[in-house]
C-alpha positions, 0 to 999 in steps of 0.5 A: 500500500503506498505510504502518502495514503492514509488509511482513514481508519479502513483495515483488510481482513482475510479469512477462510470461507465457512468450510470451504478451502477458499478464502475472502478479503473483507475491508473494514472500518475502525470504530464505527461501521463502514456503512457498506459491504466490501468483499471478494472470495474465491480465491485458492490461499489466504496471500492471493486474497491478500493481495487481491484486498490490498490492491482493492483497499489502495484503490479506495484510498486513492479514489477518497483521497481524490475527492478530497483534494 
């Protein structure tokens, strides 16, 4: 995640998909609900949905950043 992004309270959780051996990203918010579900699974290791979260939670803060700039 690039570092002149601040993180507005915003955090990646990866988890397992109820019993399956696929795993989700969630993005969350700190302190009080984010207001919407963000989400994707499906995907074969915890570091590929990792990956897929941290590129998903980067771009919500590059698009936030913009609008308040």
């Amino acid at each position: 995640m690039h570092r002149h992004l601040k993180n507005r309270g915003l955090f990646l959780i990866v988890r397992r998909e109820g019993e399956s051996d696929s795993f989700k990203w969630e993005i969350h918010r700190h302190r009080r609900p984010f207001g919407i579900r963000l989400f994707e699974g499906g995907f074969h290791s915890a570091d590929a949905a990792r990956a897929a979260g941290t590129k998903a939670l980067t771009e919500l803060l590059e698009k936030i950043q913009k609008e308040r700039d």
